[in-house]
PyMOL CGO cylinders between C-alpha atoms (Angstrom):
from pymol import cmd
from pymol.cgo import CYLINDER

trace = [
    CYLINDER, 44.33, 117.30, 34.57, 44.95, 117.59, 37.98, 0.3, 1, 1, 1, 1, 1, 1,
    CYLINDER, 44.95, 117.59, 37.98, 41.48, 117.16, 40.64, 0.3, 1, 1, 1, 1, 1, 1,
    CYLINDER, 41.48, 117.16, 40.64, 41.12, 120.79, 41.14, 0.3, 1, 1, 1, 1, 1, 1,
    CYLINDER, 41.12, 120.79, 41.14, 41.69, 121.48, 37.19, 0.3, 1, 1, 1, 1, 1, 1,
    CYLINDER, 41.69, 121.48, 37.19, 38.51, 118.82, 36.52, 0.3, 1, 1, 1, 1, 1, 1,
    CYLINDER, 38.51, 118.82, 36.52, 36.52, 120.51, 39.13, 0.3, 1, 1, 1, 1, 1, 1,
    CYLINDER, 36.52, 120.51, 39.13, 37.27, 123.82, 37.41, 0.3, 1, 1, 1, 1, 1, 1,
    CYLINDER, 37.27, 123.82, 37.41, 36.41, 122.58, 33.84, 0.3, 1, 1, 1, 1, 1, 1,
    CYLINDER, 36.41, 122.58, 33.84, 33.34, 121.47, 35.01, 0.3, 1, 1, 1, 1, 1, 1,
    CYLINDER, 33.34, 121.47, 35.01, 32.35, 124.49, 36.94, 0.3, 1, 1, 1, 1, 1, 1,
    CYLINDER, 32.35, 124.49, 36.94, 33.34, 126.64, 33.65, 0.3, 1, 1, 1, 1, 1, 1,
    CYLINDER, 33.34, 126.64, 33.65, 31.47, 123.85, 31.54, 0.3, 1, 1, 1, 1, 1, 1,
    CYLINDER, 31.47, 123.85, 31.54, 28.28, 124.40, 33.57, 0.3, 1, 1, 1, 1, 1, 1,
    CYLINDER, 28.28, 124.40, 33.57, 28.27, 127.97, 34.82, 0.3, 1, 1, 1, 1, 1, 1,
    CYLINDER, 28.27, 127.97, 34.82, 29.54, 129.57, 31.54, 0.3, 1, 1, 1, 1, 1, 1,
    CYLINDER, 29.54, 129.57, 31.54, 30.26, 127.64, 28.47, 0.3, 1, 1, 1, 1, 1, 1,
    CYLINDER, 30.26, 127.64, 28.47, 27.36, 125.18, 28.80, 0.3, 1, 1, 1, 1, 1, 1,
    CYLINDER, 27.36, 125.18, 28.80, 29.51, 123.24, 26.76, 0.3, 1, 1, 1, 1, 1, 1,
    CYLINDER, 29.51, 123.24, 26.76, 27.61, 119.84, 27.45, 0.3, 1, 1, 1, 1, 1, 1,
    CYLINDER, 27.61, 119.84, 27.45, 30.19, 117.79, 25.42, 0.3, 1, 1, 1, 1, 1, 1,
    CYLINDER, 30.19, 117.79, 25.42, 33.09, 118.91, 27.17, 0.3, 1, 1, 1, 1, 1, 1,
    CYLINDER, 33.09, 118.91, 27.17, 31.85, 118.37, 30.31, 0.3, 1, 1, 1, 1, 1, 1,
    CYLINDER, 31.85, 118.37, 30.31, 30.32, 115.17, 29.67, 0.3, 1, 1, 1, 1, 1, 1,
    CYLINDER, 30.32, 115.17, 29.67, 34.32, 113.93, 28.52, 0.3, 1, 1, 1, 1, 1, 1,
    CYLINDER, 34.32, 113.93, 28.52, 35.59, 114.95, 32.17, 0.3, 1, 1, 1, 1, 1, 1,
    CYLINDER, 35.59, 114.95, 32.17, 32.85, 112.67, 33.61, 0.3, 1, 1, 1, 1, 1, 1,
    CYLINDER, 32.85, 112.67, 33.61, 32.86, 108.59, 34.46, 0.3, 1, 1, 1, 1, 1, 1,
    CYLINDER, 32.86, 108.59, 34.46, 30.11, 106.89, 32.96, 0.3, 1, 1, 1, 1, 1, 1,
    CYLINDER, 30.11, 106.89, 32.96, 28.88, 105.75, 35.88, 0.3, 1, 1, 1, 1, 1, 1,
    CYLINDER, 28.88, 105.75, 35.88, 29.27, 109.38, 37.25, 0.3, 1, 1, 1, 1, 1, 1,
    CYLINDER, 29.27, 109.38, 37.25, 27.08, 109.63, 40.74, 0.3, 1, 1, 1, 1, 1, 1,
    CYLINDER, 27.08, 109.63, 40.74, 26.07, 113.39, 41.44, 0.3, 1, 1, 1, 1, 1, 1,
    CYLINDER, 26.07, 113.39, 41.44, 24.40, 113.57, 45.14, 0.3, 1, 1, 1, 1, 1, 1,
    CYLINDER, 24.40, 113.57, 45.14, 22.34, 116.91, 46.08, 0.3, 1, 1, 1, 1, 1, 1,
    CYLINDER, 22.34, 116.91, 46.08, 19.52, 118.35, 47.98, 0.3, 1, 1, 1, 1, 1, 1,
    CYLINDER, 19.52, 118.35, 47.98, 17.51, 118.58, 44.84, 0.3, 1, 1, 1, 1, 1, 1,
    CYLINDER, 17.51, 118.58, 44.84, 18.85, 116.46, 42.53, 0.3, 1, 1, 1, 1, 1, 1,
    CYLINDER, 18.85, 116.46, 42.53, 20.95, 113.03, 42.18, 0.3, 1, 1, 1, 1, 1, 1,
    CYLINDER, 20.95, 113.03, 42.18, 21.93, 111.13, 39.17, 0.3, 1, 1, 1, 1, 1, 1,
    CYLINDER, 21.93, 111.13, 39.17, 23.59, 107.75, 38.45, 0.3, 1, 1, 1, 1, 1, 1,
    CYLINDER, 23.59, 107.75, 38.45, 24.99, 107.77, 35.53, 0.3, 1, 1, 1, 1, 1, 1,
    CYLINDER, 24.99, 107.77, 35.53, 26.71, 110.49, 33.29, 0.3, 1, 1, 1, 1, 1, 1,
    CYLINDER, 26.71, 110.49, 33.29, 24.19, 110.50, 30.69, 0.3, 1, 1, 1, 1, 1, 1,
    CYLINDER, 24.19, 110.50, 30.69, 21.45, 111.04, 32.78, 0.3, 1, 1, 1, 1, 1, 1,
    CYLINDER, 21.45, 111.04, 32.78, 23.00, 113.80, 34.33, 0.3, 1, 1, 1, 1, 1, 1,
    CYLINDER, 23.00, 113.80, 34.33, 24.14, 115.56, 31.46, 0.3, 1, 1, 1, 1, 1, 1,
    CYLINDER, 24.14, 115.56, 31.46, 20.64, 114.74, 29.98, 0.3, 1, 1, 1, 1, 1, 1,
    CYLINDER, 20.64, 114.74, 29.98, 19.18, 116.88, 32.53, 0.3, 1, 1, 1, 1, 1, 1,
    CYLINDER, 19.18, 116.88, 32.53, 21.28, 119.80, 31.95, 0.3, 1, 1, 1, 1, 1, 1,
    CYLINDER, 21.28, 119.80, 31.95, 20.71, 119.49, 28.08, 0.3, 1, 1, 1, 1, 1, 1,
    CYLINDER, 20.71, 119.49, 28.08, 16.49, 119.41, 29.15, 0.3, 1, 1, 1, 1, 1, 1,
    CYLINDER, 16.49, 119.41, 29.15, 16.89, 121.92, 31.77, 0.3, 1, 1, 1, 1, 1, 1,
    CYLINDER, 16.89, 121.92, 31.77, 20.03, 124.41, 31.00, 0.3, 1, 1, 1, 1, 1, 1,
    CYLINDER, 20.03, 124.41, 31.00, 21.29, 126.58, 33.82, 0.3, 1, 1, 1, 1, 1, 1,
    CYLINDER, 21.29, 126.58, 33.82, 20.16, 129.92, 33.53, 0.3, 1, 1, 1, 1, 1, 1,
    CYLINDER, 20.16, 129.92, 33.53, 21.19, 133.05, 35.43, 0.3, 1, 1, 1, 1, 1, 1,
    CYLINDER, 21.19, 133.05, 35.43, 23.25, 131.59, 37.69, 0.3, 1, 1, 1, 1, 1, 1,
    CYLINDER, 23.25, 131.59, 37.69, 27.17, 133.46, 38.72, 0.3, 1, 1, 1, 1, 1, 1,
    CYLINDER, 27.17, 133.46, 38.72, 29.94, 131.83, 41.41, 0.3, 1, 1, 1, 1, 1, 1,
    CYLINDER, 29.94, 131.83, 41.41, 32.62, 133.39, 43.05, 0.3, 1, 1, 1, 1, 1, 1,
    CYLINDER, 32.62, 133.39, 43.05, 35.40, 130.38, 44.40, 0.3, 1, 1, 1, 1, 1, 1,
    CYLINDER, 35.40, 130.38, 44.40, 35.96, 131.60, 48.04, 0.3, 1, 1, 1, 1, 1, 1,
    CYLINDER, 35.96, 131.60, 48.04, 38.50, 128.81, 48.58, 0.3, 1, 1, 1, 1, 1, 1,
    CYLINDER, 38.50, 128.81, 48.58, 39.52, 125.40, 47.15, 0.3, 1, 1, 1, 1, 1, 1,
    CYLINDER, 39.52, 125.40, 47.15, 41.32, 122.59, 48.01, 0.3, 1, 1, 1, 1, 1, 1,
    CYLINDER, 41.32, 122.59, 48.01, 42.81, 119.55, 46.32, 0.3, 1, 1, 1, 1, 1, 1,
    CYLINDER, 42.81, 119.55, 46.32, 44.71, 116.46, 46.73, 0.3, 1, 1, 1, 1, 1, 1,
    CYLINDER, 44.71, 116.46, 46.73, 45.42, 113.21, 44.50, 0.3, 1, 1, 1, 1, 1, 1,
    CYLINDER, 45.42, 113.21, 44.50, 41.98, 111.78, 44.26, 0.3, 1, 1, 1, 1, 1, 1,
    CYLINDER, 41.98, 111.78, 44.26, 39.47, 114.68, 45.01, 0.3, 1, 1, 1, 1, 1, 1,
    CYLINDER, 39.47, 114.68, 45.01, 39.00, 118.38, 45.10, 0.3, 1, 1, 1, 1, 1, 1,
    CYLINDER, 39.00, 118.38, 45.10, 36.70, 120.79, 46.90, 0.3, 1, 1, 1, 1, 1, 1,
    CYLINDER, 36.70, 120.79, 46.90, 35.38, 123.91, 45.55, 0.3, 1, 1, 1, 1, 1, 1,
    CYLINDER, 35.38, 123.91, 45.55, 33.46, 126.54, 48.31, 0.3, 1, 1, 1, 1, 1, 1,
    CYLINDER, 33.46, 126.54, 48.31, 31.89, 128.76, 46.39, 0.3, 1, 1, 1, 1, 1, 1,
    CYLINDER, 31.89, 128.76, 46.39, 29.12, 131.73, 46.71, 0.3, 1, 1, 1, 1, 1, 1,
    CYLINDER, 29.12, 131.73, 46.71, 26.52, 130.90, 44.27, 0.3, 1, 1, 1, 1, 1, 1,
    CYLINDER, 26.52, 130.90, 44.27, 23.69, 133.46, 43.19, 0.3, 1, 1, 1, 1, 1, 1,
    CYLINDER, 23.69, 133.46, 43.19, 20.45, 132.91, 41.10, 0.3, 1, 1, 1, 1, 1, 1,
    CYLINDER, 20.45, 132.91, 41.10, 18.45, 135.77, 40.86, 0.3, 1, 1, 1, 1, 1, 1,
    CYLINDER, 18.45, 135.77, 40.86, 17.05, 136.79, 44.79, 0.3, 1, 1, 1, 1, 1, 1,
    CYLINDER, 17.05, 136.79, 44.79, 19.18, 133.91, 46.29, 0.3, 1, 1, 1, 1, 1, 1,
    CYLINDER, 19.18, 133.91, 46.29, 22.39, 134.00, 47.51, 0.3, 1, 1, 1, 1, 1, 1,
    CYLINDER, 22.39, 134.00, 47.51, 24.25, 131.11, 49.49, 0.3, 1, 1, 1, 1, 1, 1,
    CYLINDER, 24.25, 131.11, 49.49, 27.22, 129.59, 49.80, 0.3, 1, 1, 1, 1, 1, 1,
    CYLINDER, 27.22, 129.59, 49.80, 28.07, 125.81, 47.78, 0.3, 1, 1, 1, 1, 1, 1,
    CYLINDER, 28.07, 125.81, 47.78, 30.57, 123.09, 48.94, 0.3, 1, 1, 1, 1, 1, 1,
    CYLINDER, 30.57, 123.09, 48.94, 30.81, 121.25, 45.85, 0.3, 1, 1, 1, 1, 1, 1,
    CYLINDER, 30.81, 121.25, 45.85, 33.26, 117.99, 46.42, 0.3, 1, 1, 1, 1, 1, 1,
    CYLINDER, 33.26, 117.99, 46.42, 34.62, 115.77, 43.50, 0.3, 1, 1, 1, 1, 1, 1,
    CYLINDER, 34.62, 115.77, 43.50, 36.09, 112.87, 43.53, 0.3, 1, 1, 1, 1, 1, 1,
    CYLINDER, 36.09, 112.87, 43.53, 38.56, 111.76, 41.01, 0.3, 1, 1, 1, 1, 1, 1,
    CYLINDER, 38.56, 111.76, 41.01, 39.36, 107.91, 39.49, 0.3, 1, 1, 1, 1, 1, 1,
    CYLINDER, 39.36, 107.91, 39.49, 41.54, 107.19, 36.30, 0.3, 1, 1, 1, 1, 1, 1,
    CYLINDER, 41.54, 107.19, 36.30, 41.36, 110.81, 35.85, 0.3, 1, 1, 1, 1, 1, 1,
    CYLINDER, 41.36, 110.81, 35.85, 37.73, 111.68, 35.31, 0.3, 1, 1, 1, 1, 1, 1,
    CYLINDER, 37.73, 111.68, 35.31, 35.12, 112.74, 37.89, 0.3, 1, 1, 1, 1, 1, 1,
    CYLINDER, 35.12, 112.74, 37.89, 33.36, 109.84, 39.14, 0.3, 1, 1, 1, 1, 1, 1,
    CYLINDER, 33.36, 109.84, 39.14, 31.46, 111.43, 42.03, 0.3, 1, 1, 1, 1, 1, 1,
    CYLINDER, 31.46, 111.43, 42.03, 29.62, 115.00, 42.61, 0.3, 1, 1, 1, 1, 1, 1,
    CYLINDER, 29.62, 115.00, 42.61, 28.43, 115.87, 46.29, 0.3, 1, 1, 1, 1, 1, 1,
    CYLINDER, 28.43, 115.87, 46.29, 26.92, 119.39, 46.26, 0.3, 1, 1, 1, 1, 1, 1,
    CYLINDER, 26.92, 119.39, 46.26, 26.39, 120.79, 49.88, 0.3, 1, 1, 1, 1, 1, 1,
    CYLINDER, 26.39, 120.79, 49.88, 24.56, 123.88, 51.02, 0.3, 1, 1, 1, 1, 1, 1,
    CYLINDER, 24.56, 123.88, 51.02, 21.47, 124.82, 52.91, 0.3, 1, 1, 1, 1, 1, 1,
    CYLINDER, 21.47, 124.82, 52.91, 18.15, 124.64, 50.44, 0.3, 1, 1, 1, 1, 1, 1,
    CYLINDER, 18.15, 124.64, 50.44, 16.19, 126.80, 53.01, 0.3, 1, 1, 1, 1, 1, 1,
    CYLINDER, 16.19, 126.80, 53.01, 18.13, 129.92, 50.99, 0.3, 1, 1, 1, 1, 1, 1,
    CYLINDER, 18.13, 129.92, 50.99, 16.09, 128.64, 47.59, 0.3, 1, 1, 1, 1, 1, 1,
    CYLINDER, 16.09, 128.64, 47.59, 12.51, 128.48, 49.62, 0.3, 1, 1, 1, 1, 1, 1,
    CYLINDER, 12.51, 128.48, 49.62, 11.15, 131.73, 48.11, 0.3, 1, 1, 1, 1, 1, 1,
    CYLINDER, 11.15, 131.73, 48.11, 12.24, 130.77, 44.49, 0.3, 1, 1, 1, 1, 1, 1,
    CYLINDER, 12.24, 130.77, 44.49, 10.83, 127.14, 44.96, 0.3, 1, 1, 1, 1, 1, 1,
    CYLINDER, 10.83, 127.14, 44.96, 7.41, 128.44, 46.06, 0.3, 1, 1, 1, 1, 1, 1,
    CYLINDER, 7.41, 128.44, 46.06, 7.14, 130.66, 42.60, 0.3, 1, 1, 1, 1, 1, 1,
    CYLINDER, 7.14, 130.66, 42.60, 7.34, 127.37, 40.91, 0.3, 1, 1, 1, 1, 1, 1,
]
cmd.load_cgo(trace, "trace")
């Protein structure tokens, strides 16, 4: 698979599938997945946390997306019941898996939903 084909897998793995097996196959081991919430360093433990904690309620729409030999970049509006923002998700690509996951976007928009917590 091409960069922007991975980055689409794992965007269909997560969002909806929740296929954790597939996705985990797309993914280095040593996987590194940066965010304003959350960061991982290692495939397992990310994956873990989606097995303990499974996405719910969640929808994208790809606004635009861009690729080249060793990354891709998805820009995305992302809802979650009440929020709405828009996601830069960038993936970076070595021996053909996804070795690195930098999700962008301004955590000011999830505020309200954190404070319910």
């Amino acid at each position: 698979m091409n960069p922007l084909e991975l980055a689409e897998k794992y965007m269909d793995c997560v969002f909806k599938t929740g296929d954790l097996e597939a996705l985990r196959k797309i993914f280095s081991d040593d996987l590194k997945f940066s965010g304003p919430f959350y960061n991982f360093n290692s495939a397992d433990d990310y994956v873990n946390a989606l097995r303990n904690n499974p996405p719910e309620n969640f929808k994208y729409k790809i606004i635009k997306s861009y690729f080249d030999n060793h990354s891709a970049c998805l820009i995305y509006e992302f809802s979650k019941l009440g929020v709405l923002t828009t996601m830069f998700q960038i993936f970076e690509i070595v021996d053909g898996k996804i070795s690195h996951v930098l999700l962008i976007f301004d955590s000011r928009s999830f505020q309200s939903d954190l404070n319910e917590k």
